[in-house]
C-alpha positions as a Python dict, from the first residue, in 0.01 Angstrom:
ca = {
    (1, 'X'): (0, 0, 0),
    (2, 'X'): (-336, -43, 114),
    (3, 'X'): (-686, -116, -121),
    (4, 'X'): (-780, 206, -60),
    (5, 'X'): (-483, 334, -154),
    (6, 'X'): (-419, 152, -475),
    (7, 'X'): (-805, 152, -601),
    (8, 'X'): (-778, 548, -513),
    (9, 'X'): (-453, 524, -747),
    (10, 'X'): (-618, 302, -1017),
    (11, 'X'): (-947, 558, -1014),
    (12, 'X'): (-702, 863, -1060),
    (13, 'X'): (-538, 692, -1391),
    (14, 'X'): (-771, 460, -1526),
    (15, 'X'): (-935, 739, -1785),
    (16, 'X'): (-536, 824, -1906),
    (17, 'X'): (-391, 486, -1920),
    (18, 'X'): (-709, 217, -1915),
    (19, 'X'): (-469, -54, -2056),
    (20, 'X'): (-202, -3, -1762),
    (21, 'X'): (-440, -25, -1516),
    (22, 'X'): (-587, -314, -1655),
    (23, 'X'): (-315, -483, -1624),
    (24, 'X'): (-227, -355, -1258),
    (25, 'X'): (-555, -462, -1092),
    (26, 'X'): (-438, -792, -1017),
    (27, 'X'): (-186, -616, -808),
    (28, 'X'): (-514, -575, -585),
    (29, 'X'): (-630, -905, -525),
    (30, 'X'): (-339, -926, -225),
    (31, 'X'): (-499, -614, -79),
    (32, 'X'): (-838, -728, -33),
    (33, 'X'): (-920, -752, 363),
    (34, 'X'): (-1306, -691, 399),
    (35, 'X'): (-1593, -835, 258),
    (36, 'X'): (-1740, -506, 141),
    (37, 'X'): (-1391, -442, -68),
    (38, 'X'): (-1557, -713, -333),
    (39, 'X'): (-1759, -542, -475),
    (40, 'X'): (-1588, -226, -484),
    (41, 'X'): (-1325, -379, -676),
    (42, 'X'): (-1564, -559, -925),
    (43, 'X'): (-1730, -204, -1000),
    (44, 'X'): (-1356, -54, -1071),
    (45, 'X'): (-1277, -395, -1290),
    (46, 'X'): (-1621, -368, -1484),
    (47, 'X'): (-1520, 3, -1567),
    (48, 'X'): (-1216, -35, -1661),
    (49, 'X'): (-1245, -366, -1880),
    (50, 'X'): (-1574, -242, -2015),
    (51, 'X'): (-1657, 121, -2050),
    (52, 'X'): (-1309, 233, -2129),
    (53, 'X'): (-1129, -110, -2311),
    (54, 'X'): (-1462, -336, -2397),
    (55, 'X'): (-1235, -604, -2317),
    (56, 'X'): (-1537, -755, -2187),
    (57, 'X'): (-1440, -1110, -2209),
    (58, 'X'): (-1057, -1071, -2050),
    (59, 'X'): (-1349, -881, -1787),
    (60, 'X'): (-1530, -1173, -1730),
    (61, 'X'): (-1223, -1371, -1641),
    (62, 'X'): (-1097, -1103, -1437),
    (63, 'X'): (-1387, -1102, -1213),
    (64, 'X'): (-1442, -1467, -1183),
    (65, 'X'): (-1095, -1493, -1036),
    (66, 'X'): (-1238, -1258, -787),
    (67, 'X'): (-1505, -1447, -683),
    (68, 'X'): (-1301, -1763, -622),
    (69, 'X'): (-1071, -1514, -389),
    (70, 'X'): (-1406, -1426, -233),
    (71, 'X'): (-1492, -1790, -193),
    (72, 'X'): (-1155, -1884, -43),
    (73, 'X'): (-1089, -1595, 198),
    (74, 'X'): (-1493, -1533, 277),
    (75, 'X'): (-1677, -1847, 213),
    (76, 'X'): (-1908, -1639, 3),
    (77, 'X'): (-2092, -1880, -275),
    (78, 'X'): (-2235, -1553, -453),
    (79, 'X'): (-2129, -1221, -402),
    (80, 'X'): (-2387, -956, -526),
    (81, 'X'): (-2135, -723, -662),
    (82, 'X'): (-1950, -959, -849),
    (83, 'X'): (-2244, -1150, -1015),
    (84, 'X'): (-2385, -806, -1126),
    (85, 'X'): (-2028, -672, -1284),
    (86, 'X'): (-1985, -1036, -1457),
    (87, 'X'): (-2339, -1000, -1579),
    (88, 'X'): (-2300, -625, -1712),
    (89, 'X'): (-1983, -761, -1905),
    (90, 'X'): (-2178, -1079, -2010),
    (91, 'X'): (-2470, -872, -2137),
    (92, 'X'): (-2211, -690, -2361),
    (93, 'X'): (-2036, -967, -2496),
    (94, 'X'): (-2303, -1181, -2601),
    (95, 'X'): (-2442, -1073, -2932),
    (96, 'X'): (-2733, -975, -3055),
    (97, 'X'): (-2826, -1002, -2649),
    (98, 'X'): (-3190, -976, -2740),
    (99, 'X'): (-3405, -1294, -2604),
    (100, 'X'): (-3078, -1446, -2448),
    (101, 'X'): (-3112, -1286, -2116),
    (102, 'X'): (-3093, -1583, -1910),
    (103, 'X'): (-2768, -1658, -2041),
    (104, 'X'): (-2659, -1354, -1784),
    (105, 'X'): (-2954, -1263, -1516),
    (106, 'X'): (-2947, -1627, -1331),
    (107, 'X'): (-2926, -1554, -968),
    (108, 'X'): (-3034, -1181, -1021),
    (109, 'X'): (-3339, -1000, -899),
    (110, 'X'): (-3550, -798, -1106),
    (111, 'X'): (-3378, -501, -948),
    (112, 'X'): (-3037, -622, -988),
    (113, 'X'): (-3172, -695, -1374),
    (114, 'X'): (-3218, -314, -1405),
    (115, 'X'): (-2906, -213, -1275),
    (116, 'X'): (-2715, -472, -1542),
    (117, 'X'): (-2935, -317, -1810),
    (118, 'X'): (-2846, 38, -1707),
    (119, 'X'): (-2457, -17, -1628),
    (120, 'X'): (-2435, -226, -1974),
    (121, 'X'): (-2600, 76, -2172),
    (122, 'X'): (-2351, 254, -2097),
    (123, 'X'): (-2063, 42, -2155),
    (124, 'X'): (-2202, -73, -2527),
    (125, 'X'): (-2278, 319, -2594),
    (126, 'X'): (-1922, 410, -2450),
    (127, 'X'): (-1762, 128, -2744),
    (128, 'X'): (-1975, 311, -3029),
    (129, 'X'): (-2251, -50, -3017),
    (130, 'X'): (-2531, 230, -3019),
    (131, 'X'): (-2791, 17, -3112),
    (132, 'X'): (-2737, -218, -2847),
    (133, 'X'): (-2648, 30, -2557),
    (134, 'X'): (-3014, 198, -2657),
    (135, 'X'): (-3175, -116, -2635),
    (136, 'X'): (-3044, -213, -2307),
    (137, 'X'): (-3089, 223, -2171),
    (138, 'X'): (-3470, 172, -2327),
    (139, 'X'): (-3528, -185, -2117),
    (140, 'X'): (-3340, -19, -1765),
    (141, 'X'): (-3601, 259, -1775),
    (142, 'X'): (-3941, 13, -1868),
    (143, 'X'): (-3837, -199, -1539),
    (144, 'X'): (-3795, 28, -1326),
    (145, 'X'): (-4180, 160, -1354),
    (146, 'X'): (-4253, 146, -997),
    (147, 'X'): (-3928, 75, -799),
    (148, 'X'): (-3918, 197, -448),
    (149, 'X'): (-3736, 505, -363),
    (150, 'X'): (-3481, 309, -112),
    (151, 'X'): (-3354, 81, -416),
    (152, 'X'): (-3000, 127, -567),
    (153, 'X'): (-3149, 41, -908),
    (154, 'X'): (-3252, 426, -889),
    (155, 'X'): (-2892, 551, -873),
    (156, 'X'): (-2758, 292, -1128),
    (157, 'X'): (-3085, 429, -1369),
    (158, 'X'): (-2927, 770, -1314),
    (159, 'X'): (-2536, 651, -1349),
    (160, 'X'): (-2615, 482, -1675),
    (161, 'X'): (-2867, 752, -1858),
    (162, 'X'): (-2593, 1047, -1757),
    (163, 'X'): (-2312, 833, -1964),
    (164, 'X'): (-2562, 754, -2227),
    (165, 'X'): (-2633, 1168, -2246),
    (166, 'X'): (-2259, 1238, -2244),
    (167, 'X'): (-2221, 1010, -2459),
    (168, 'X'): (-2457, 1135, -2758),
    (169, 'X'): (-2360, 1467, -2701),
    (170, 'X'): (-1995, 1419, -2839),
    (171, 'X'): (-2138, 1174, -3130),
    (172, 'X'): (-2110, 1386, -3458),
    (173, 'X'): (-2263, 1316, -3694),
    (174, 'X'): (-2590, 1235, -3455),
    (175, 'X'): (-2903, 1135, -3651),
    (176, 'X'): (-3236, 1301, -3534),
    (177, 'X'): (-3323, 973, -3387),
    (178, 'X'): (-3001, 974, -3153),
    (179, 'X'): (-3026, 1363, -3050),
    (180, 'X'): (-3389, 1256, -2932),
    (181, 'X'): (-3253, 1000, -2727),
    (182, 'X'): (-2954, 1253, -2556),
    (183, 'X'): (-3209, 1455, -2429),
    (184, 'X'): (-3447, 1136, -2315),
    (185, 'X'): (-3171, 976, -2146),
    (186, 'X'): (-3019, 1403, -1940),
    (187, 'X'): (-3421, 1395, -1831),
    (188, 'X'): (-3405, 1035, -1740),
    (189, 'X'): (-3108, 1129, -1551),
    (190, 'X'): (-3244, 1399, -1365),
    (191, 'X'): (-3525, 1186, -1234),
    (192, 'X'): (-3347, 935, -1119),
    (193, 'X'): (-3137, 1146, -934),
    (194, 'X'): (-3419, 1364, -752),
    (195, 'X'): (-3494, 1016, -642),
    (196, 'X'): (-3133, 871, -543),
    (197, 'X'): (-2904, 1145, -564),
    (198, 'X'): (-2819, 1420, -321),
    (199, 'X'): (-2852, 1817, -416),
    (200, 'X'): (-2489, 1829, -577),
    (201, 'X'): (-2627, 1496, -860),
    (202, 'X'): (-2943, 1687, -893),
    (203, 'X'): (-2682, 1997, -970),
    (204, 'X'): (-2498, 1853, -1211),
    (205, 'X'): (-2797, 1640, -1393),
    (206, 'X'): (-2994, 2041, -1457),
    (207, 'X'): (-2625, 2102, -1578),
    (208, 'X'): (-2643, 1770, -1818),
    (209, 'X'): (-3006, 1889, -1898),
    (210, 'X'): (-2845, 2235, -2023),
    (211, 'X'): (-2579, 2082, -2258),
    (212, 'X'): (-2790, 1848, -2376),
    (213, 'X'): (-3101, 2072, -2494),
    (214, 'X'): (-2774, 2298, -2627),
    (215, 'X'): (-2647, 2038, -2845),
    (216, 'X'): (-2982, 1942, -2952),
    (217, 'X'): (-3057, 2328, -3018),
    (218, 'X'): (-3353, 2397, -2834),
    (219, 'X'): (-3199, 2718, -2670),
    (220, 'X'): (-3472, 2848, -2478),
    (221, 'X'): (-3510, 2513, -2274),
    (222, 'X'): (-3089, 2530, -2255),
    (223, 'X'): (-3142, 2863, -2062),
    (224, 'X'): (-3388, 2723, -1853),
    (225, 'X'): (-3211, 2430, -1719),
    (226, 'X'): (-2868, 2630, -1627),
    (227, 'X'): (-3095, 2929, -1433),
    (228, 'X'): (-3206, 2569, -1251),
    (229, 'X'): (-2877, 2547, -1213),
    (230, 'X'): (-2790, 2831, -1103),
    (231, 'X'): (-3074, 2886, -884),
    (232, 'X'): (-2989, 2522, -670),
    (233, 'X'): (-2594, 2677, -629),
    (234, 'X'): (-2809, 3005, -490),
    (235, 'X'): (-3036, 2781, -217),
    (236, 'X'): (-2750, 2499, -141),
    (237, 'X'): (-2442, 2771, -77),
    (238, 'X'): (-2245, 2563, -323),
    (239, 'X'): (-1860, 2628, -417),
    (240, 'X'): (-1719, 2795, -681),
    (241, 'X'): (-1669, 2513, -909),
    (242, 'X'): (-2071, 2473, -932),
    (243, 'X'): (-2119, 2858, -1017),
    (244, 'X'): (-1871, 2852, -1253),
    (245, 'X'): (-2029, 2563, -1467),
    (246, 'X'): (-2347, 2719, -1402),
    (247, 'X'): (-2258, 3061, -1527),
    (248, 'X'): (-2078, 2899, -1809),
    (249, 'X'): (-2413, 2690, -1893),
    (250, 'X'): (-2602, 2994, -1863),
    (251, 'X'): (-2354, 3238, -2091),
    (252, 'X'): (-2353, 2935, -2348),
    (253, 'X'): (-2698, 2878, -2401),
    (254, 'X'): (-2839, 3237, -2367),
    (255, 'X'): (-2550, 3303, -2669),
    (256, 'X'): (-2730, 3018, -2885),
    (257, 'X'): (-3048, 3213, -2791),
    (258, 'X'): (-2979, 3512, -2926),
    (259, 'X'): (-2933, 3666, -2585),
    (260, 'X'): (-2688, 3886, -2380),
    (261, 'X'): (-2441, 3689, -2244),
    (262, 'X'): (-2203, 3947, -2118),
    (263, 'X'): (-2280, 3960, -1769),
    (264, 'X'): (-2282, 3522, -1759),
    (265, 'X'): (-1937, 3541, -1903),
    (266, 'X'): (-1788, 3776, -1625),
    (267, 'X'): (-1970, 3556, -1354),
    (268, 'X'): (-1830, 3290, -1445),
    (269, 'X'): (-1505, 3449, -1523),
    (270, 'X'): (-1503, 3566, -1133),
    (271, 'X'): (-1550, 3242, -998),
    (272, 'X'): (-1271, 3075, -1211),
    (273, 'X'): (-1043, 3286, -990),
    (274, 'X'): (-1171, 3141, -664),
    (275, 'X'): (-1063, 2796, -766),
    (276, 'X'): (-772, 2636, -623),
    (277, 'X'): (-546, 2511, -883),
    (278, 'X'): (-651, 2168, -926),
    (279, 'X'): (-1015, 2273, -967),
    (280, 'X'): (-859, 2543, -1197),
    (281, 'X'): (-703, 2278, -1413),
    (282, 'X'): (-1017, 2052, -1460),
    (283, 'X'): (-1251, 2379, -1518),
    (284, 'X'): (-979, 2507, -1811),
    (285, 'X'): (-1100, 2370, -2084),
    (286, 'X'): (-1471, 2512, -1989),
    (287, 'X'): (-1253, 2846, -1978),
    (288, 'X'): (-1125, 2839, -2291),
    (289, 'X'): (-1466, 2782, -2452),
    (290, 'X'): (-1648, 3050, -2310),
    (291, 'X'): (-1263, 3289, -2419),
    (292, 'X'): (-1399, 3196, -2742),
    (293, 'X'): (-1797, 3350, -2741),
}
C-alpha cells in the first residue's frame, strides 16, 4: 500500500470509526517517502486525535514521533506542518489557555498563530469546550485584520469558522449568545473563502450562510443566501449535487418564510435523479427532509 493509498483509506473511515483509525496511523509512518507527506499526515493525525477523539495529549505524542521520523529520514529540525498540528493540540490541552500562549506558539509566525487559533476553535467546539473554542474562533479572526490575500491563514480562517457554524447549528439547546455566534462565524466563513477559496467553497459557504440564518430564524435572509446559491450553480455550470442542495436550501427557507415552496421542492427533487448513486447516498438524508415539508 502506498501513503496515498492508506491516508485516502484513513480519510474515508476516520468520521465512522475515529478510534480504529487512531490506532492504524502508525501503520503510516513506514509509508512516508516525501518531504511534503509530513505534513499531510500531521493534518490527518491532528483531526483525528482532536476534532473527532480530543485525545489531544495521545495527539501530541503521536506527532512528535513524527517529527523525529522527519528528523531521521529528512534532516528537518522543524517541520512547519508538524509544529502547527502539535501546537493546535497543545492549545487544546492546556487549560484555561488564556495568557499561556507561549507555552504553544514558540517557533510560530503570527500567521501560523492564526491558523493554530482557527484549527483549535474548532477542535475545542467539536468536544462541546464552547467557551474555549469561541475564545480561540474570536482571537483567529482579530489577527487576521490585514493578512495578505496569498496567505494560507485565510483558508484555515475559513476551515475553522465553517466547523464552528456547523457546529452551533446542531447545539440544542443554543443560548441567544451562541446562535449569534453561528451566524458570525457562516459570514466569517464566507469571507474568508471569497478570499482563499475557489467558486465551489464560496458555493457551499452561501449554502452554510442559508442554514445558518434558518436555524437562527431569520427567514428572509435564509432565502436570500440559497437564491446566492443558486444563482453561483446558474453562472459556474455546476453539477447536480450543488442544485440539489441549493434547491433544497431554497424550498427550506422560503417554507420557514411563509412562502411557496412547491416549485423548490420539485427542483430539487429533479436533480436528486441525476445523481449517481454514491452522490445519491450522501444527498439522502437532505431527501428525506425536504419528503417531510
Amino acid at each position: 500500500m502506498t501513503f496515498d493509498e492508506f491516508t485516502k483509506k484513513c480519510w474515508a473511515e476516520h468520521a465512522e470509526d475515529s478510534s480504529g483509525v487512531a490506532n492504524r496511523l502508525g501503520d503510516g509512518f513506514g509509508l512516508i517517502e516525501k518531504i511534503e507527506q509530513l505534513a499531510q499526515f500531521a493534518h490527518l493525525s491532528t483531526h483525528v486525535f482532536g476534532e473527532h477523539l480530543g485525545e489531544w495529549q495521545r495527539g501530541i505524542e503521536f506527532l512528535d514521533q513524527l517529527k523525529a521520523i522527519s528528523k531521521k529520514q529528512f534532516d528537518l529540525e522543524i517541520e512547519p506542518g508538524i509544529l502547527r498540528s502539535i501546537a493546535i493540540l497543545k492549545y487544546c490541552l492546556i487549560e484555561n489557555a488564556e495568557g499561556k500562549e507561549e507555552n504553544f506558539y514558540v517557533g510560530l509566525v503570527p500567521s501560523e498563530q492564526i491558523r493554530v487559533l482557527a484549527s483549535a476553535a474548532g477542535a475545542l467546539t467539536a468536544q462541546k469546550q464552547m467557551g474555549r473554542g469561541i475564545a480561540a474562533f474570536h482571537k483567529a479572526v482579530d489577527a487576521a485584520a490585514g493578512l495578505a490575500k496569498d496567505d494560507p491563514a485565510n483558508r484555515a480562517l475559513a476551515v475553522g469558522a465553517n466547523n464552528l457554524a456547523c457546529t452551533l447549528e446542531e447545539l440544542s439547546p443554543r443560548s441567544a449568545e451562541e446562535t449569534k455566534l453561528m451566524v458570525m462565524a457562516a459570514q466569517v466563513a464566507r469571507k474568508y473563502w471569497e478570499i482563499a477559496g475557489t467558486w465551489k467553497e464560496v458555493f457551499w459557504a452561501e449554502y452554510r450562510l442559508s442554514r445558518s440564518f434558518l436555524k437562527a430564524d431569520f427567514s428572509s435572509e435564509a432565502v436570500m443566501h440559497s437564491e446566492k446559491c443558486l444563482s453561483i450553480a446558474n453562472a459556474k455550470g455546476a453539477g447536480a449535487v450543488e442544485f440539489f442542495y441549493a434547491f433544497e436550501a431554497l424550498a427550506l427557507s422560503l417554507k420557514a418564510d411563509g412562502q411557496s415552496c412547491q416549485s423548490a421542492i420539485e427542483n430539487a427533487m429533479a436533480q436528486f435523479q441525476l445523481l449517481d448513486e454514491a452522490d445519491k447516498e450522501w444527498c439522502n438524508e437532505s431527501l428525506k427532509s425536504l419528503e417531510k415539508v
